[in-house]
N, C-alpha and C positions, 0 to 999 in steps of 0.2 A: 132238314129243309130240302124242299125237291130243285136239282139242279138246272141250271139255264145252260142252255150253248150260247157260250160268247165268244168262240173263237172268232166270227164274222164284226164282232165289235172292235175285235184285237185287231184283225185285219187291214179293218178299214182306219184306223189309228196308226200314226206316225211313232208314237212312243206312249208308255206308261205313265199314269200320273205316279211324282217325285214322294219317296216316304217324308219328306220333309215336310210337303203338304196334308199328307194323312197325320201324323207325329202335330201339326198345328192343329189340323180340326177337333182333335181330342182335346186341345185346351181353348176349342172358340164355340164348342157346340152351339152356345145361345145365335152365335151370329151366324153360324151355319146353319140353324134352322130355318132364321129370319129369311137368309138369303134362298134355303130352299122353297121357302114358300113364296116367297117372290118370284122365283125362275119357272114354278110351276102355272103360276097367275099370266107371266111376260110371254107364255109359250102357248096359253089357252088365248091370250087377247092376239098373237102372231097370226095363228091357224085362221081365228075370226077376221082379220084383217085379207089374208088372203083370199079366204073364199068371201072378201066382202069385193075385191078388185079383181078377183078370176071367176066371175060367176058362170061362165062360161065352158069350165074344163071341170066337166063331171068328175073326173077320178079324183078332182082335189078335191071338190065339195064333199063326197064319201068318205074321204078316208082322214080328212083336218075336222068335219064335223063329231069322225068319233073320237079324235084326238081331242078335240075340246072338253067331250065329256069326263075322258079319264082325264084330263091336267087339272079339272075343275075341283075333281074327287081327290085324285093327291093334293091340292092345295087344299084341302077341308081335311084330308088327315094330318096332315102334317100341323094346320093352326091346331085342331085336336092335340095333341101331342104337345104342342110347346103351352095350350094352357096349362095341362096335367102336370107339365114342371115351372109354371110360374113364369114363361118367359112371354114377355109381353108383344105384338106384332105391331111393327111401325114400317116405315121404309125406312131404307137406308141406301147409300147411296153405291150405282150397280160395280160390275167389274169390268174394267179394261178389254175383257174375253169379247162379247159380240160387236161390239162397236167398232173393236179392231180388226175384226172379219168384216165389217158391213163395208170398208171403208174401200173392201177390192170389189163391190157390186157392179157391172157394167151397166152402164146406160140407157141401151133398147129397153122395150116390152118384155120381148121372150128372155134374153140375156141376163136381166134383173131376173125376174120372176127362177130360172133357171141357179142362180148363184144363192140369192135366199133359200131354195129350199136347198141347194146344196150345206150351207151353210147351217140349218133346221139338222140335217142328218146330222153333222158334227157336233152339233148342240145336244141333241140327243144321243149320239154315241160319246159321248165325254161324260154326261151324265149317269149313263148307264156304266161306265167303267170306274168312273169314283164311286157308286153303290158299292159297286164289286167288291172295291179296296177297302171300305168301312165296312163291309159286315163283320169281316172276322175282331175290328178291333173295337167296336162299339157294344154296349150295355145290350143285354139280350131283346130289350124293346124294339130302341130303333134299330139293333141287327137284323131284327127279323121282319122289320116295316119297310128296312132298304132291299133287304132280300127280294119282299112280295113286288116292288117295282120293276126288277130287272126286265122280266119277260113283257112288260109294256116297252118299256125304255126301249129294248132292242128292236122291236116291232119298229116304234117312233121311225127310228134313225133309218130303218129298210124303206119305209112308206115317202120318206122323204126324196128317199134317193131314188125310187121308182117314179115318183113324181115328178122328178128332174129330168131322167132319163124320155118319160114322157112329153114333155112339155122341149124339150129340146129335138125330139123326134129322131134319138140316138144314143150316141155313146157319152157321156160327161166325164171320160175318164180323163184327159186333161184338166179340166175343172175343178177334180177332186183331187188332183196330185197340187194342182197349185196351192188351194185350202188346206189339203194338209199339209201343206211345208209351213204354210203363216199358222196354224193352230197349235202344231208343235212348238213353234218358236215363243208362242205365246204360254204355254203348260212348260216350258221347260226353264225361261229366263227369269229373274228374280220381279218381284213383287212387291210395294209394297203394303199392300192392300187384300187382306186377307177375302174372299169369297167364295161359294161353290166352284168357280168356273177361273179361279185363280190361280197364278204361277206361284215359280216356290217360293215361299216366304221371305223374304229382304230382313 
């Protein structure tokens, strides 16, 4: 398989996600897919939200309009893939991960708008680093379906953070050291509620 640079994922990441969490996802696949397919659906309806209240700021309508298309498409391979093993697609109910990022959003216009998509890069740098950790320990299928993701993923989380830096008309690196202290806190402390975007297992 042709490799990715993800040093800049590792980077921007406060810590690795826990074996203990990869070590569960091998015994929850079903509910790992479901919730994959879910987070790909929540990130296509995110981007269309955005560019539905920032119609204004072209670089988002470009670059969350092409995001819409690939989340659209991973969320169709992925139901793909859990019909082919029988696993049925329902909701279920989300993880503790964005909700407890959304809850540090400021206030303003620009401030919100600047924290969500800071918040979008983490979202998509956390995903694209749990791929990482499951190729090697997953069935050659979805090894190789989480593999072909990476190089979107990483892209995601850059587009994001270029968008922040935009829309704030500078530097957001304060911004992102505060997010990452609450996203580590949250990938790192126990759980107990198993999902994609879930601490380690309780």
């Amino acid at each position: 398989m042709r490799e990715v640079d993800l040093q800049p994922v590792k980077d921007f990441l406060a810590c690795e996600t826990p074996d203990a969490w990869v070590d569960k996802a091998l015994t929850e696949l079903p509910t790992l897919l479901i919730d994959h397919a879910q987070c790909e659906h929540k990130a296509a309806a995110s981007a269309m939200s955005l560019m539905y209240r920032h119609a204004e700021f072209p670089e988002l309508l470009d670059k969350m309009s092409q995001l819409v298309r690939e989340e659209i498409l991973h969320f169709e391979q992925v139901i793909k893939i859990m019909r082919e093993r029988g696993v049925e697609y329902g909701h279920q109910t989300a993880s503790r991960y964005a909700a407890a990022l959304m809850k540090h959003v400021r206030n303003t216009t620009t401030e919100r708008l600047v924290d969500k998509l800071i918040i979008g890069a983490f979202v998509e740098a956390r995903s694209c680093e749990r791929f990482n950790k499951l190729v090697p320990v997953l069935d050659d299928q979805l090894g190789k379906f989480y593999h072909s993701l990476l190089r979107s993923e990483a892209r995601h989380f850059e587009d994001y953070l270029e968008l922040a830096e935009i829309a704030q008309g500078g530097s957001v690196d304060d911004r992102v050291a505060f997010f990452r202290e609450k996203e580590a806190e949250l990938i790192l402390s126990s759980d107990r509620q198993f999902r994609f975007h879930s601490g380690i297992p309780a």
